[in-house]
Phi, psi and omega in degrees: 000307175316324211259277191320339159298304181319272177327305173313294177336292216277313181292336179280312193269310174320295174309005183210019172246156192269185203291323243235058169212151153256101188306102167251148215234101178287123162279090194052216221256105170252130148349134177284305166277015148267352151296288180300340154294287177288011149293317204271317185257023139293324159328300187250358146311296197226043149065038166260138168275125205244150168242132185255110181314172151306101196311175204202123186311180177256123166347008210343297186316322186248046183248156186288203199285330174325327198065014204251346213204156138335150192253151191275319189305344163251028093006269180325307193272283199307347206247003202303120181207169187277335178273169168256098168285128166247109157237165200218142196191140196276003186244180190299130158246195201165160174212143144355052244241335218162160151277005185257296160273038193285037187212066177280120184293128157226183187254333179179174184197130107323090225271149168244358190251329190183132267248018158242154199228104166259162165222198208201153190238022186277289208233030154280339194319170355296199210253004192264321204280338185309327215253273152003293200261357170267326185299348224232328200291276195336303150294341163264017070004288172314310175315312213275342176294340172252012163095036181257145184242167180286168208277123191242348205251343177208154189273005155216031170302155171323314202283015189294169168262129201267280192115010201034053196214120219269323163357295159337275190324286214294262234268047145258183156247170200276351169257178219251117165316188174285289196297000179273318187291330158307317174285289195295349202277319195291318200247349171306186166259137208301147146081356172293097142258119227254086186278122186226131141237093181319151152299154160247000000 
């Protein structure tokens, strides 16, 4: 009943909000003020307004086969929408990696196929480094939402691949290089203008 409010709740606010927002969508019980970190640094990369959905309990169905942690591709797909959604969610996620890794811990995931994103505050710690390292995962997910691949041309454009080295995130920076930006400028949605201040 609670999911079924929610969704109501979550459709209602999609239909009356303009094109140029990001939905963010809280996974069980998240912090308020990790909701407002990635509000603020969608803001100011990409000059977007966000509506923070109605949180939405946690999940068994979209957990991976461990049962300990999220599975994100199956995030992805359930939370899967025509808007652009970030969810965000305090517990551990993982993807697929190998047959060897097949439950590989991450920071976050990102669709190149269709406009959703999750992260995770799990394995941001300590608690002083979260709110920093969540602002940067956060923006760099959203880049994968506009068809951006990781970043090959500079070592601390958002978009490098950490590489599941939370080290990256601490030595990038929170915005996008000239060449990402030059990529996302081709491939956003039409009629979108997109406030970028590139690294140099």
């Amino acid at each position: 009943m609670i999911n079924f409010v929610c969704y109501i709740i979550s459709i209602f606010l999609f239909s009356f909000s303009s094109t140029e927002t990001v939905y963010i969508q809280p996974l069980g019980n998240v912090q308020d003020k990790h909701v407002q970190v990635v509000q603020k640094a969608i803001k100011s990369v990409y000059g977007y307004q966000c509506v923070v959905l109605p949180a939405v309990p946690h999940n068994k169905k979209l957990y991976a086969n461990s049962a300990t942690r999220y599975d994100a591709g199956k995030i992805l797909d359930y939370f899967a929408s025509s808007k652009r959604v970030l969810v965000i969610t305090e517990k551990d996620i993982a993807h697929y990696k190998s047959s060897r890794f097949p439950e590989w811990g991450i920071f976050g995931l990102g669709s190149l196929t269709n406009k959703t994103c999750v992260v995770s505050t799990h394995r941001l710690g300590p608690a002083d480094q979260v709110s920093k390292r969540l602002a940067k995962v956060a923006v760099h997910e959203i880049g994968h939402t506009f068809g951006l691949n990781h970043c090959t041309k500079s070592g601390i454009c958002v978009m490098q691949d950490a590489k599941g080295s939370i080290k990256t995130i601490d030595n990038v920076s929170i915005q996008l290089c000239h060449h990402c930006l030059g990529e996302i400028s081709r491939c956003k949605t039409k009629g979108i203008v997109i406030r970028f201040n590139p690294i140099q």
